[in-house]
BALOBA-1460 file (C-alpha; in Angstrom, 3 decimals):
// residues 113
<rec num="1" residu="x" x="-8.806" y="-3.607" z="5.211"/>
<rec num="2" residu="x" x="-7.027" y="-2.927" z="8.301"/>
<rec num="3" residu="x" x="-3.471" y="-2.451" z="6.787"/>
<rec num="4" residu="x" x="-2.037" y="-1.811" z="3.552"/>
<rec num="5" residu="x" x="-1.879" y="-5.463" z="1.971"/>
<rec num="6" residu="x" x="-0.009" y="-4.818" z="-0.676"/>
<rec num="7" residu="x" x="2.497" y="-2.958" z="1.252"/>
<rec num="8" residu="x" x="2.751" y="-5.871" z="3.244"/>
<rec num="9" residu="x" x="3.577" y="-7.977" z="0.432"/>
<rec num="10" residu="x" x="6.208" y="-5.468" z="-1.163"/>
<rec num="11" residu="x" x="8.083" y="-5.991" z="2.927"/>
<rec num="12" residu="x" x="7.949" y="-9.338" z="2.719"/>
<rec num="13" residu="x" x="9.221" y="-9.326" z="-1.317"/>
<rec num="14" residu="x" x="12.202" y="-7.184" z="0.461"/>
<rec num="15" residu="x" x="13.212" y="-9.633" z="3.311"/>
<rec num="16" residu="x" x="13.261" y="-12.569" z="0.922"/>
<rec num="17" residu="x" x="15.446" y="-10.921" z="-1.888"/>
<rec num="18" residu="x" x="17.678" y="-9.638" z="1.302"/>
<rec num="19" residu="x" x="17.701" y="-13.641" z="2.428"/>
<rec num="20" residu="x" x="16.256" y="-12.396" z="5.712"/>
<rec num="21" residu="x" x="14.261" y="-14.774" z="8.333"/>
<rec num="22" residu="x" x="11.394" y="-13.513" z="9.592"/>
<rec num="23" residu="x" x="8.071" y="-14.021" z="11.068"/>
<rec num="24" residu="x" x="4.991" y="-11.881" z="11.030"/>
<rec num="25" residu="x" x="1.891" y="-11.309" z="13.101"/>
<rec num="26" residu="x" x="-1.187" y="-8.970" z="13.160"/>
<rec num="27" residu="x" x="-0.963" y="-6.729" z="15.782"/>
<rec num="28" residu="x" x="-1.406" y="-3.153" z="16.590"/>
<rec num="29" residu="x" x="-4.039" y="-2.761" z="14.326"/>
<rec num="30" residu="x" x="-1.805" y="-4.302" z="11.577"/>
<rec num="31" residu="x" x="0.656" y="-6.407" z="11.142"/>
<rec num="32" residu="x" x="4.597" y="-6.824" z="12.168"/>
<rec num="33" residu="x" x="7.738" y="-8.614" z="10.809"/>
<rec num="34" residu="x" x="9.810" y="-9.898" z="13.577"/>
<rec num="35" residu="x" x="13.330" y="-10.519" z="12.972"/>
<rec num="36" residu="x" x="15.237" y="-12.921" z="15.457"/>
<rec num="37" residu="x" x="11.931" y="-12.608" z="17.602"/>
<rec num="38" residu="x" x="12.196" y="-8.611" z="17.419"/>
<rec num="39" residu="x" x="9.718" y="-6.421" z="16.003"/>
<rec num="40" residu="x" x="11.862" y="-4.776" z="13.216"/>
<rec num="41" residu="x" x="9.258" y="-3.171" z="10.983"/>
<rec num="42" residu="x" x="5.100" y="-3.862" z="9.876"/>
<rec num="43" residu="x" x="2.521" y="-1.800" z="8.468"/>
<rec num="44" residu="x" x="-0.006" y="0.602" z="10.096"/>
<rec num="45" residu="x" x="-2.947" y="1.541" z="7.683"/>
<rec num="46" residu="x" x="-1.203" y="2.430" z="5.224"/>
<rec num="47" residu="x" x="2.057" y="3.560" z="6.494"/>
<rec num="48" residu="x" x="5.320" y="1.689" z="6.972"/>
<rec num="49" residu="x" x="6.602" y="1.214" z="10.666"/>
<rec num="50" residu="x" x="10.046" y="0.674" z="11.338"/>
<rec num="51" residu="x" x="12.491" y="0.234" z="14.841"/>
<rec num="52" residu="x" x="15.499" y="1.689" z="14.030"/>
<rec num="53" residu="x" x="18.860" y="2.913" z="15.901"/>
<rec num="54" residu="x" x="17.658" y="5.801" z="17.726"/>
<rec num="55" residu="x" x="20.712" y="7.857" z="17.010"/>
<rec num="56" residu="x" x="19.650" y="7.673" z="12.963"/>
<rec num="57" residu="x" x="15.654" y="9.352" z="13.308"/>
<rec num="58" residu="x" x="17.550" y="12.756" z="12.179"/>
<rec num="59" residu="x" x="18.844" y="11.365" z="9.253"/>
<rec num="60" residu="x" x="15.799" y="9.305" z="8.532"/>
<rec num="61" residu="x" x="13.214" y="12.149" z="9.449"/>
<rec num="62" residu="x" x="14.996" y="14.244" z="6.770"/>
<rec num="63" residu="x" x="13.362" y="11.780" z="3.906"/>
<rec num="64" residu="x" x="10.099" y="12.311" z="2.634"/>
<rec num="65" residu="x" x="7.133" y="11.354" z="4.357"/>
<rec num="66" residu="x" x="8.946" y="10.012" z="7.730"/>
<rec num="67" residu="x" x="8.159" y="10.787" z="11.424"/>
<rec num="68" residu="x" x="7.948" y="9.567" z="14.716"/>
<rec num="69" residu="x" x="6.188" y="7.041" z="15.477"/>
<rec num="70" residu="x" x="2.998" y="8.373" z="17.497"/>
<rec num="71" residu="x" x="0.890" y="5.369" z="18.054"/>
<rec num="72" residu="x" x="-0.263" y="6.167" z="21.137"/>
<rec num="73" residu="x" x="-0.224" y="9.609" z="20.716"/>
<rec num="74" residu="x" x="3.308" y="9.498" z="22.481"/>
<rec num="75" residu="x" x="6.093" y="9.555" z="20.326"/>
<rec num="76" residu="x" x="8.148" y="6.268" z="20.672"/>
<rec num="77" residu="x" x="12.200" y="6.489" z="20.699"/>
<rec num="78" residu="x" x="13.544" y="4.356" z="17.631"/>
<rec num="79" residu="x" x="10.254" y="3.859" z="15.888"/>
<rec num="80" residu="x" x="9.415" y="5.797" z="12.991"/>
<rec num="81" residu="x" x="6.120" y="5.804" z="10.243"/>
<rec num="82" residu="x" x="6.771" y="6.653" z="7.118"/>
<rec num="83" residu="x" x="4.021" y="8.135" z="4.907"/>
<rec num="84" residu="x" x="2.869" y="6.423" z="1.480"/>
<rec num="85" residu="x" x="4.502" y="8.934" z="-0.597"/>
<rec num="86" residu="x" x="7.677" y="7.776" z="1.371"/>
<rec num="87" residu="x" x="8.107" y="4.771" z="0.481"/>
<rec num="88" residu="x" x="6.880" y="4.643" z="-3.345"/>
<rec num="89" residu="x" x="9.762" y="3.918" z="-4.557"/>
<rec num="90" residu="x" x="11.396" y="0.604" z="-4.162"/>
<rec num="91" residu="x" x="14.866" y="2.349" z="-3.126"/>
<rec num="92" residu="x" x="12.798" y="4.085" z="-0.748"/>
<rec num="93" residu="x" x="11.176" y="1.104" z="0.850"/>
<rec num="94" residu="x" x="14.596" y="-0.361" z="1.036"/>
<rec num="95" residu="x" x="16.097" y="2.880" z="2.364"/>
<rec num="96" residu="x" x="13.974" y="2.124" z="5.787"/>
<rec num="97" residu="x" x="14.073" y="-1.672" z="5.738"/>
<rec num="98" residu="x" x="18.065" y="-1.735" z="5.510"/>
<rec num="99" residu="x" x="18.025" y="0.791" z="8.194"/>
<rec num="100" residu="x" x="15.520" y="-1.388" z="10.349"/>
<rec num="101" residu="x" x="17.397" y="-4.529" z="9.741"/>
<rec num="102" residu="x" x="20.878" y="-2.390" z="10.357"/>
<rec num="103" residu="x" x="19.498" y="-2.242" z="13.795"/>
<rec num="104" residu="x" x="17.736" y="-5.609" z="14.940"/>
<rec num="105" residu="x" x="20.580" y="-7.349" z="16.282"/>
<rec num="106" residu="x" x="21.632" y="-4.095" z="18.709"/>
<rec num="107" residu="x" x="17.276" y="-4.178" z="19.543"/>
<rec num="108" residu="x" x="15.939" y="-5.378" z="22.609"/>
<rec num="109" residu="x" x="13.728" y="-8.369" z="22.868"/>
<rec num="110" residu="x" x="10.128" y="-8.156" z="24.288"/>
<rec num="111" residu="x" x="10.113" y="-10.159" z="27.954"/>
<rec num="112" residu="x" x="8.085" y="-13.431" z="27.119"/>
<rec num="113" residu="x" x="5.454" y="-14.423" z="29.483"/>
């Protein structure tokens, strides 16, 4: 298993009960939920991935289990992991997707080739 499945499941259980259209595709190693054709959050192993406001990584690194997002061994502005014990909770989960989906429509869109 590449990614966390079952996390995968629990994002896509949140996006529904929010009413939220999406889209997901493996990628990275995983898989991402795109949001008006903007990568918004997705799951890496077993951690959650989320883009949010840049201005908010304080607040959100001062939760359990959250960082920077180091993919490429380069921290990336706006994208954060969060750690299993993180997100264990549902509240928690929806802590991270709310802030995610907070910051979508402000996001910039990936050129198209």
């Amino acid at each position: 298993m590449a990614y966390d499945e079952f996390l995968a499941d629990r994002i896509r259980q949140k996006f529904k009960e929010l009413d939220v259209l999406f889209e997901d595709k493996k990628m990275m190693g995983g898989i991402c939920f795109l949001v008006n054709d903007k990568m918004c959050a997705g799951v890496v192993k077993e951690m959650l991935m989320a883009r949010i406001d840049p201005a908010k990584t304080e607040e959100a690194f001062a939760r359990k289990g959250c960082r920077e997002m180091d993919f490429t061994h380069r921290p990336m502005k706006g994208f954060i992991f969060v750690d299993p014990e993180g997100i264990d909770r549902d509240q928690d989960l929806e802590y991270f997707i709310s802030l995610a989906l907070e910051y979508n429509p402000m996001a910039k869109s990936s050129k198209k080739k």
